[in-house]
N, C-alpha and C positions, 0 to 999 in steps of 0.2 A: 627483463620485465615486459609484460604485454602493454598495449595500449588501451585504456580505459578511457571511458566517461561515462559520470554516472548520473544519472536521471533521480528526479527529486519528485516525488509527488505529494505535494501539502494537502493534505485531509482538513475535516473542520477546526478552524483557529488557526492552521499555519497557513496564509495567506499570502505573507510577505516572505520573502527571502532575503533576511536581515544577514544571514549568515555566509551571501554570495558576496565576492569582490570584485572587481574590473566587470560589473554586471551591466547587459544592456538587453533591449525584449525586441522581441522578431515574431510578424504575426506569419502562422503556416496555414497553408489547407491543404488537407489528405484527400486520397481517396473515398476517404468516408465522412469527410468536411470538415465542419471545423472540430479543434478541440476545445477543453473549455475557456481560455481565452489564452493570450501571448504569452507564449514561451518566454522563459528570462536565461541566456546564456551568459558564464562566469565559473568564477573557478573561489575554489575551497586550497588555500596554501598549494596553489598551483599546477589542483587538477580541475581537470576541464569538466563542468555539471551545467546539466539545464534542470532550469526548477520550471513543476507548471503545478497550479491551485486548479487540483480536480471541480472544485464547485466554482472556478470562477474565480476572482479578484474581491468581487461584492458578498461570494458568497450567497450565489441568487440562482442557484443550479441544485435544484433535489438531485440526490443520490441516481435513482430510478432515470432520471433526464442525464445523468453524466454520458456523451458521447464518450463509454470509453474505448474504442475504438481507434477514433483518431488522435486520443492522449496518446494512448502505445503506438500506434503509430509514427505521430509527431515525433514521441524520443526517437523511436527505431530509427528515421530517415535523419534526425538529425549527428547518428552514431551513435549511440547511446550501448553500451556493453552489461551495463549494471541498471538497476529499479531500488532506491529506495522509497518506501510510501511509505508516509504515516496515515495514520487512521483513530479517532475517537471510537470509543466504545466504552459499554455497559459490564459490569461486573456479573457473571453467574454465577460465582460460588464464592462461599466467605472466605475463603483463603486467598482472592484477589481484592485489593483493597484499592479506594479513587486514591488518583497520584501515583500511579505503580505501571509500570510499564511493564508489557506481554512481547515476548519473540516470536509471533505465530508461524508455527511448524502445520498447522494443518485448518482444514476449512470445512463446514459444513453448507450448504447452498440451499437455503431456504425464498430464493427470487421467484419469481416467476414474470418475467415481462421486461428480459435483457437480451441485447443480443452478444451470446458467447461464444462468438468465433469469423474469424476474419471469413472464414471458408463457406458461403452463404450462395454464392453465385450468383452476387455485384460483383464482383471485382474480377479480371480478368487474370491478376494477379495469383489469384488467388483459385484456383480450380482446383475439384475437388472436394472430399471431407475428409476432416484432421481430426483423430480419435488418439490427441496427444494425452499422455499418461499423466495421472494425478497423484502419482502415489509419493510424491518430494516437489510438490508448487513452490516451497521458499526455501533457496541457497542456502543451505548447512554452513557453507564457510562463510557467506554474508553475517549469516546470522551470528556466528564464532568471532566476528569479530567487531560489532555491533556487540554484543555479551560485555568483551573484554572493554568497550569505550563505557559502555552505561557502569558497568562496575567501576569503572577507573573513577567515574565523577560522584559515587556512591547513592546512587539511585537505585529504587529498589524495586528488583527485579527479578521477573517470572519467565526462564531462557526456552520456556515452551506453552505454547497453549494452543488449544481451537477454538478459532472463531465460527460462528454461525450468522453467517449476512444472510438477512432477511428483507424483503421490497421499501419498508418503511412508505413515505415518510412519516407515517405514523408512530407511537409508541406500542410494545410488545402488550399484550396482555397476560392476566396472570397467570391464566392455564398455560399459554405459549411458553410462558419465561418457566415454568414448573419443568414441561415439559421437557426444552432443549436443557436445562441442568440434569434430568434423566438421563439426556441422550450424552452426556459427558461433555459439552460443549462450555469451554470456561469464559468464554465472551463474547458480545453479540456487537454487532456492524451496518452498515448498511452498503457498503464500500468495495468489501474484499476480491465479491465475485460481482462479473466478470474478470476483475481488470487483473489479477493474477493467474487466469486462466491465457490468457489473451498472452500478457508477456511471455508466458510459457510457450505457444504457439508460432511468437518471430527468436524464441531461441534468444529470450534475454535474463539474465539472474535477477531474480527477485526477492527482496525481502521486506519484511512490514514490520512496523513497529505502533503496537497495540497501545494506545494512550487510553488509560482506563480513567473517565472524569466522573461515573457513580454507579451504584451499583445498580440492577435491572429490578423491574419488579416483581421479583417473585418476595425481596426484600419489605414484608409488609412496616415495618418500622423506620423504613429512611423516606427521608424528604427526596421529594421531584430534583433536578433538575436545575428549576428555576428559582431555588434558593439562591441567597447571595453564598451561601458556603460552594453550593456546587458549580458556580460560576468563578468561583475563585480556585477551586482543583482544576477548571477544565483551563483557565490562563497559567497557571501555572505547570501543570503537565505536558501545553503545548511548548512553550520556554525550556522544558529540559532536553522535550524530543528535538527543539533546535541545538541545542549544546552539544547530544549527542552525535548528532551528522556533520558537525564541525568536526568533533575528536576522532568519528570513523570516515570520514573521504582521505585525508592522507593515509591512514592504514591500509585501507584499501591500494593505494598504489606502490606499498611494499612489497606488495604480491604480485605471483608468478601465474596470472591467468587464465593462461594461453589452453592449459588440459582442461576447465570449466566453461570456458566459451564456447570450444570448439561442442564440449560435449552435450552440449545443451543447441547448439544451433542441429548437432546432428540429432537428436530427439525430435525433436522439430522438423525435421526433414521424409525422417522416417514415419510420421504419423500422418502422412497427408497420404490417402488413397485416391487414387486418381482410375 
């Protein structure tokens, strides 16, 4: 068996790390400063993870403001082999329902004002430009087995989708939300891109786990939001997405790694022209 650790990234509502033990936090700075605030190392039934709340502890870091730079980072140096992220999101098509969870297999990049690559020339580290491929951004077998924990706890689930992150922090408009359901796109983010572009670049497996709290506006008959109903999908969808990453980190260390690591740091190797 290879050595693993896996890296947690809490999206909005998963703040805390209720589901680490022997947990304690450690403040890092990168090369590219700080991330969004202390790292928490601890282990899941005795494998080794660090959790970090992309927006912060308060939750006081817009999407658009995430350094995620030195988040991926911070995991990379602290070992990190694996990326699980969660992420809220909006529903684009009626067959994704709030409360339902998405395995995103692919991404659409609708940002403009991120920066998407360590290979920028700050870093000296880093020379070069990395035109790492996009055509598999989240781990098939991450995802396979993540599939088999969400099923096992019978939450209902959607073992493919594409998201489309968009700048936010505002909300989509109607045309827009029309639009990207044209463009096949089954749920919308603010989140995705960079930061799985990025893991993809230091050659680490990534996977995300799409927490759908309501559906987007193209839905002229649903309530905002800031209903108490939609307030109560989005606590409770984050509560499963923690259940689920309890059940998949020991699976995770069932596995035989070592051909997925390698293969993925050498993608990453090969993409940097210098």
């Amino acid at each position: 068996m290879s050595e693993i650790k896996v890296g947690i990234i809490g999206g909005s509502g998963l703040n805390d790390p209720i589901f680490l033990e022997n947990k304690h936090e450690k403040l890092v700075v990168t090369p590219f400063g700080k991330p969004s605030g202390a790292i928490v190392l601890g282990t899941i039934k005795g494998v080794d993870c660090i959790f970090l709340p992309r927006h912060g502890r308060d939750h006081n870091i817009a999407a658009s403001n995430v350094n995620y730079r030195a988040n991926i980072w911070a995991l990379k140096e602290e070992g990190c082999t694996h990326i699980i992220a969660t992420t809220a999101c909006r529903s684009l098509q009626g067959y994704i329902h709030p409360g339902e969870i998405v395995l995103i297999d692919d991404f659409l990049d609708s940002t403009t004002a991120r920066q998407q690559s360590f290979y920028d020339g700050t870093s000296n580290e880093f020379q070069g430009i990395c035109h790492v491929p996009m055509n598999e951004p989240f781990c098939p077998q991450m995802r396979a087995i993540l599939s088999s924990s969400i099923k096992s706890l019978g939450y209902q689930l959607h073992e493919r989708g594409t998201v489309i992150t968009f700048e936010g922090p505002r909300g989509s408009t109607w045309a827009e939300s029309r639009l990207w359901r044209e463009w096949r796109a089954d749920i919308i983010n603010m989140s995705t891109v960079p930061e799985v572009v990025l893991a993809k670049e230091v050659g680490l497996l990534y996977a995300s786990l799409g927490l759908v709290t309501e559906y987007d506006t193209w839905r002229d008959d649903y309530e905002a939001i800031q209903t108490e109903l939609g307030l109560q999908t989005f606590e409770d969808v984050t509560e499963k997405a923690s259940k689920v990453i309890s059940n998949a980190v020991p699976k995770f260390a069932e596995k035989d790694w070592n051909k997925e690591i390698d293969k993925s740091k050498e993608i990453a190797s090969c993409s940097v022209m210098k």
